[in-house]
N, C-alpha and C positions, 0 to 999 in steps of 0.2 A: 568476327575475327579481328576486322580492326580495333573494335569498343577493349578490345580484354588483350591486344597488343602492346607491349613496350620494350623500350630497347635496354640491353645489360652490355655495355662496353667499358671494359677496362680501364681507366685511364690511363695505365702504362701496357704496352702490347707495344708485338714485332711479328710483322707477317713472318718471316721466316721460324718463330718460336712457333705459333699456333700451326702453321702450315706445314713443318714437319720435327722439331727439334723436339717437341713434346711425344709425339710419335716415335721416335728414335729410341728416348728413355724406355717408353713403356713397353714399343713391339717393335724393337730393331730390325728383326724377318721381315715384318710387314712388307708385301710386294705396294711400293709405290706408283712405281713407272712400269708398262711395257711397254719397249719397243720394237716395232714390227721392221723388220730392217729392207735388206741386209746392213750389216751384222742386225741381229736379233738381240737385246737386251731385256736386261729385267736389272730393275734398280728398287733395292729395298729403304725404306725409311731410315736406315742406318747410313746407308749406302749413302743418298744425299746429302745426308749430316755431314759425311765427314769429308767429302769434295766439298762441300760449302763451304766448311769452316776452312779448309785448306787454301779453296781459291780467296776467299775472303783474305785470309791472312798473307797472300799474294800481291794480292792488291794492295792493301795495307804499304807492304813493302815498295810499293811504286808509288808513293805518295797519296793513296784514293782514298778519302775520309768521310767524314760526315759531311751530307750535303752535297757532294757533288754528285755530276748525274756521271751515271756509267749507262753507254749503249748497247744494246743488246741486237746482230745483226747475225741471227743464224733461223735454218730453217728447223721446220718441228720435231724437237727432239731431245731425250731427256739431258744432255746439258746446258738447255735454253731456261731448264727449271733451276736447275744450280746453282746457275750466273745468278739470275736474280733473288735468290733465297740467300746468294753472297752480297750481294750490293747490298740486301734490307742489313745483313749481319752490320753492317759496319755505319748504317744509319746513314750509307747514301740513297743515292734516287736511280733505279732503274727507267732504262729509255727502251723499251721495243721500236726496234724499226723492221719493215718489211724488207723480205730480201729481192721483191720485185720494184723495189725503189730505183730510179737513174738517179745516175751523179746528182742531177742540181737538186733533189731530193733530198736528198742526203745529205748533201753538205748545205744546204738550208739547215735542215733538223739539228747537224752538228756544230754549227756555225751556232745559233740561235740559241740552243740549249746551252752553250760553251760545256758539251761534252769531257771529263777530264780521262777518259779510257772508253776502248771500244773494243767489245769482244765478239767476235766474227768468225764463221764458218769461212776454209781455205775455199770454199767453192765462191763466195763472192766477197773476198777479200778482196779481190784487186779493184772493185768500184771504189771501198771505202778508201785505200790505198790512195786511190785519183785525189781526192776531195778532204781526206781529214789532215788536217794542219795542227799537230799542236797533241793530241791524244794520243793516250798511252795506248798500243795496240796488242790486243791478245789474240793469238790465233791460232786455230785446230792445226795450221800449217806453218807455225811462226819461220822470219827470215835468223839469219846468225846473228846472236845477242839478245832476241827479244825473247820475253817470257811466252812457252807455249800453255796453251787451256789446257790439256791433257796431263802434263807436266804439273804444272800449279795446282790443279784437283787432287795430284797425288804425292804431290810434298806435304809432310808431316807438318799439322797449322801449333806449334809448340808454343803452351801458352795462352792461345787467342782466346779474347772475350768478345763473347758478342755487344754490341753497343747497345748502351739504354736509351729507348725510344720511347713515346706516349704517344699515343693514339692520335694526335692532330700532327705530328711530326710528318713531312710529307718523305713519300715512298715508293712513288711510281708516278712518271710523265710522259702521256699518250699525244701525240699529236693527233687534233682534228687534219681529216681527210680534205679539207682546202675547197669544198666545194662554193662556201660563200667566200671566198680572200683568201689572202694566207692562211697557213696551215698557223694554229697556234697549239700549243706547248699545255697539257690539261694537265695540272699538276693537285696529283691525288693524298692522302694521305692514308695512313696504316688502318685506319679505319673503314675504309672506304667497302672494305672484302666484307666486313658483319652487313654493311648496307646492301647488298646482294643477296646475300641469303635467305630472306623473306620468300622473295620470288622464286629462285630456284627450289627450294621446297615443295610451293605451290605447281611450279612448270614442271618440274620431273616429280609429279604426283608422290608424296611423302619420303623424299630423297631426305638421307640417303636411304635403301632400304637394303635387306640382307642379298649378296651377291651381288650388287648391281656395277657396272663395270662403265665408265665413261670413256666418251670419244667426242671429236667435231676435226672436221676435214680443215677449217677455220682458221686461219694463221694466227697462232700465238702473238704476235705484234699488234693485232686488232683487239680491242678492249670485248668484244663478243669472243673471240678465241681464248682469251687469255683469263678472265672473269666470270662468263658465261658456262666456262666448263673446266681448263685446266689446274688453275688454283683453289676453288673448291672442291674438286675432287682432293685435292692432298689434301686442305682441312678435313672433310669429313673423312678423309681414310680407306675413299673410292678408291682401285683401283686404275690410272687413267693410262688407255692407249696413246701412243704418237707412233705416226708414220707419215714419209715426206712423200708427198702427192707432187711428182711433176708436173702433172696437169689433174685437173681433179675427173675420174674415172669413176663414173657409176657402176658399171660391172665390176671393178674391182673395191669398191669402196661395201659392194655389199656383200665381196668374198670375205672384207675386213669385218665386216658384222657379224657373219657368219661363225666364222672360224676364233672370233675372239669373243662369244657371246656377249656382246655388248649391249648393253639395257639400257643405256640413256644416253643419249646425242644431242648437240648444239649441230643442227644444221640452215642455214642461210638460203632462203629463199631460192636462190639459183642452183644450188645443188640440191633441193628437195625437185624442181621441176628435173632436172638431167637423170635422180633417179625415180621420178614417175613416168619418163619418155623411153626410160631402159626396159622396164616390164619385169623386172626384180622384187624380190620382196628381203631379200637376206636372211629369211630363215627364220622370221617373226619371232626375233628372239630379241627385238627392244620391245621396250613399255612405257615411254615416254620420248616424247622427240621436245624440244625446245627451238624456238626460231625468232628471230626478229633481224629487225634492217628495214624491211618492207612491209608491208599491209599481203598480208594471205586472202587467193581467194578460196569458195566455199567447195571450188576443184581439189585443189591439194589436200584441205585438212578432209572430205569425204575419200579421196585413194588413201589418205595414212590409215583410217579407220577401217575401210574397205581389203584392203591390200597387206598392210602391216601390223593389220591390228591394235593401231596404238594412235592416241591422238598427237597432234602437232598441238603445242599449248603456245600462245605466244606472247610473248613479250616485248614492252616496250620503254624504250629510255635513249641517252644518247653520252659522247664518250666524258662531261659533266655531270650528269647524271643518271646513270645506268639502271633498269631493271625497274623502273617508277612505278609500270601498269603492268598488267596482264589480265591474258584471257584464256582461260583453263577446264578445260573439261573436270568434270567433278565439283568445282566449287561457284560454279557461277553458271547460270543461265547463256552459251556460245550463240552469237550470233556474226553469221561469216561476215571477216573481215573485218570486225570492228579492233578495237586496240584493245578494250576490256575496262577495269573498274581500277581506281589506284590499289597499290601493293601495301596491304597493313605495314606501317610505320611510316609512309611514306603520304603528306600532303599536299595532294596535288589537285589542281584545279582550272577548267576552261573558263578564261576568263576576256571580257571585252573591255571597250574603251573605258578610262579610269578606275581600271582593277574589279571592274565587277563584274561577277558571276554571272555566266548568259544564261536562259531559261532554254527547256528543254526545245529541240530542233534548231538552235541558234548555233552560231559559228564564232567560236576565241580560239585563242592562242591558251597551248598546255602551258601551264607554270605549275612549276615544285616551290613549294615554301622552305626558303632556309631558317634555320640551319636543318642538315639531312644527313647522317652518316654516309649516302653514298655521293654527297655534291664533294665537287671539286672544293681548293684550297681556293685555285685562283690560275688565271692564264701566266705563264711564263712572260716572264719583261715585257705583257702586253697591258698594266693598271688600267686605262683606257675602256680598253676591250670587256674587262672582267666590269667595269661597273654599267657597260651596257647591258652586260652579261645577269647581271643579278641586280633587280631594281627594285625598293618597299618590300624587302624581303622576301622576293619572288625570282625565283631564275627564270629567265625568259629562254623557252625552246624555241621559238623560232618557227613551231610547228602550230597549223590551225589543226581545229577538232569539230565536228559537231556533237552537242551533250544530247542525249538522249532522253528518256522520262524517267528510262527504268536504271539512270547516274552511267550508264556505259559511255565511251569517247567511241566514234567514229571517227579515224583520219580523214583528214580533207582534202590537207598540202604543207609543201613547205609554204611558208611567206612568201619566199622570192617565186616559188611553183606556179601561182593563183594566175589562170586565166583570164584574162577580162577581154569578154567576147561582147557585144552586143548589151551592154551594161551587166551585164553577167558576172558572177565570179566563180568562175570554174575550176574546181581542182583533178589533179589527174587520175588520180586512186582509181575511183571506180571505172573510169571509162579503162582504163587499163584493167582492170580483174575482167569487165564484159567482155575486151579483146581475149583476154586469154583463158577463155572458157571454150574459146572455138577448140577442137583438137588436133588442127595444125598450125595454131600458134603456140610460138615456144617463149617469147618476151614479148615485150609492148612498153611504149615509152611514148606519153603524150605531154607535148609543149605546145607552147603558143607561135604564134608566125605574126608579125605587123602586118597589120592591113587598116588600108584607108578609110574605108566604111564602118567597120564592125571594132576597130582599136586593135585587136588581135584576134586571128580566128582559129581553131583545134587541130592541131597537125599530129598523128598518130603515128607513130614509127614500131611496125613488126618485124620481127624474125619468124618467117615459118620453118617447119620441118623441111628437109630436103625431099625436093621432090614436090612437095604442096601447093598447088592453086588454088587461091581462094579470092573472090574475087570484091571488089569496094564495097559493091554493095552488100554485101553477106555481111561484113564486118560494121558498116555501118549501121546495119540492121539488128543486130545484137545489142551495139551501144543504144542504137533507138528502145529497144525493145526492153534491155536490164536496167539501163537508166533512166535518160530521157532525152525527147526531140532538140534540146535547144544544146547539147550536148554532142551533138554527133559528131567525130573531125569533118572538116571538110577538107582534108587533104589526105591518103593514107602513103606515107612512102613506105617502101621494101627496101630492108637491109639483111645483110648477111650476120652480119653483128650489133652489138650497142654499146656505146662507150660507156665501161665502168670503173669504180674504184677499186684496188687494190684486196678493197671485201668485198664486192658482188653487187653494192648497190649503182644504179645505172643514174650516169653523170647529166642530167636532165640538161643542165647550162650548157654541159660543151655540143648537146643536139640544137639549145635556141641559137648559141654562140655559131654554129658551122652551119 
């Protein structure tokens, strides 16, 4: 597959054309969107056209042009698709932000990006209100004078043209989740959505296919909600669910499977455990599940087979380079846990000191070779940053691997992760999948602790079920027993919870940091 792979990208292309305005010409009915409410919606390919072109030409009218970023601060739902399908029409740059962001969040993001509009659900307008200095404000719930989102989707856009873009033009800027520093500004270009599609093909086993209807509980603001399932589905013509999850609910997330036959999901390691802890199946009416953030152990992807009938395929990349590897039932040899093989079109490689390739059972760092249809442009007003960031034409992730014989990556760790116990270097992956193979562990989070003797020694932080006793040594006996003796924590705390990011993945720093 990779030898007889190669890429066909346009030189001139607009997400918003490929994404639905070509669709509008040809099957205006086409059901785009559903959404599961209240109210209940359904937005057809036509439907989004012409609120695009309308908000688009809104905007316009508020000075918003090519190049500048427009924010995007609403929760999931079909006019968070609009907004941005408006921003590409006019050859600016869409900003997703999370709407579980606090003030200094946010007004980082908008501060940093010099945001020139921010278009916002009335339910958390008043944070952006706090913090935005300076940007044009659109809102489900506008004050007297300003232009309302409901409103501008439905004034007639007389005249507008869509703006001509080319494919290296940038088109969307994701901020990294901050966990090494600053949050920095991942600014993508129009091309970036063809570099996705390799893997999603291979992850949701020959997507699109006939019927098949997408979902992910996953916040559109996150480059996995947003890339991983949302936008591709409008390219290929899928069907895609949204509904807004106050809190994310396993028993209702698999009434939402249920009742909406849904065939292919982007779900997040933390919401596939909440619904293998629920004892649900949803009516084994998906056939592919999609996942990444974290390293799966061989618990989960055996209950998706078992239980749902359908595998968990996973993928892996980060908000620079999205969707790099994968590991997928059908096309490759699975072995739990691992990350998988690179993604045809994409060259990537574990590689050690002075750029060369480690031999099989050895330990580098992943690098993608640029140039890559789905690498970033460059960090937002961070030059610095981005040439750390991409060195001898290699993006450096940040993340070790061990290579295997048979070319698969095993995660390791991050960089900054790596335990150094006893001359050791420990990453936490596996000890954490051994934790959480017990069945009343629900997370696990392994960090290092300074110590005098040994340089740092393995401190394991669980969540069990309520109710659950389980006691050190059972836990430690596991990690003895799946891994190995020089690995075992020697500390286990109990927590109720574990500090994560705003996507699900568990903020390892702020357990060394506290």
């Amino acid at each position: 597959m990779r030898a007889a792979f190669g890429w066909d990208i346009p030189q001139v292309m607009n997400l918003a054309e490929i994404c639905c305005d070509r669709w509008a010409r040809d099957v205006p009915d086409q059901v785009a969107v559903r959404h599961v409410g209240p109210p209940d919606e359904v937005w057809t390919y036509g439907q989004l056209k012409q609120a695009s072109d309308n908000l688009a030409a809104a905007l316009a009218g508020q000075g918003v042009g090519h190049g500048d970023r427009v924010a995007i601060a609403m929760a999931q739902n079909p006019r968070v698709l609009v907004a941005h399908l408006a921003v590409w029409k006019l050859g600016a740059i869409s900003l997703p932000l999370f709407t579980l962001f606090g003030e200094d969040a946010l007004r980082y993001r908008l501060a940093d990006s010099g945001a020139a509009a921010v278009i916002v659900d009335g339910a958390f307008e008043d944070k952006v209100r706090a913090v935005a200095d300076g940007p044009v404000i659109v809102s489900t719930t506008p004050r007297a004078g300003e232009m309302g989102l409901d409103d501008a989707m439905a004034s007639p856009a007389r005249g507008f043209q869509r703006a001509a873009t080319s494919a290296e033009d940038p088109a969307v800027m994701i901020y990294t989740s901050g966990t090494t520093g600053d949050p920095k500004g991942v600014l993508h270009a129009h091309r970036f959505l063809y570099g996705h599609l390799p893997c999603l093909e291979l992850a949701y086993g020959g997507f699109p296919a006939r019927n098949d209807v997408g979902w992910t509980p996953a916040d559109w603001a996150w480059i996995g909600g947003l890339m991983d399932m949302a936008i591709p589905c409008l390219y290929y013509g899928v069907p895609l669910i949204s509904h807004r999850f106050a809190k994310f609910d396993p028993e209702a997330a698999f009434d939402l499977i249920r009742q909406e036959a849904i065939t292919v999901a982007f779900l997040p390691p933390t919401a596939l455990r909440l619904l293998r802890d629920s004892g649900g199946d949803g009516g084994r009416c998906l056939r592919a599940i999609g996942s990444g953030g974290e390293a799966l152990g061989r618990d989960l992807c055996d209950w998706a087979r078992d239980t749902l009938m359908c595998p968990i395929n996973e993928f892996y990349g980060q908000t620079e380079a999205n969707l790099v590897v994968a590991a997928c039932d059908g096309v490759m040899g699975r072995l739990p846990g691992a990350m998988g093989r690179p993604v045809p079109g994409h060259d990537v490689a574990v590689l050690g000191p002075g750029d060369r390739p480690v031999g099989a059972g050895e330990v580098g760092e992943v690098c993608v070779r640029a140039p890559d249809p789905v690498m970033m442009l460059r960090y937002w007003n961070k030059p610095e940053a981005t040439e750390k960031k991409v060195v001898n034409d290699w993006l450096r992730t940040g993340d070790l691997a061990t290579l295997r014989g048979d070319g698969q990556m095993v995660f390791h760790a991050r960089d900054d992760d790596v335990i150094t116990s006893a001359g050791y270097r420990i990453g936490p992956v596996e000890i954490e999948q051994a934790l959480c193979t017990h069945p009343d562990v629900r997370f696990a989070a392994v960090v290092g602790a300074p110590d005098p003797i040994r340089t740092e020694i393995v401190v394991a932080h669980v969540v069990l079920r309520v109710g659950a006793e389980v006691s050190d040594d059972t836990l430690k006996a596991l990690v003895r027993d799946k891994v190995s003796a020089h690995v075992v924590p020697r500390r286990i705390v109990r927590a109720e919870s574990l500090p994560m990011t705003a996507t699900g993945k568990i903020l390892r720093r702020a357990l060394r940091d506290g």
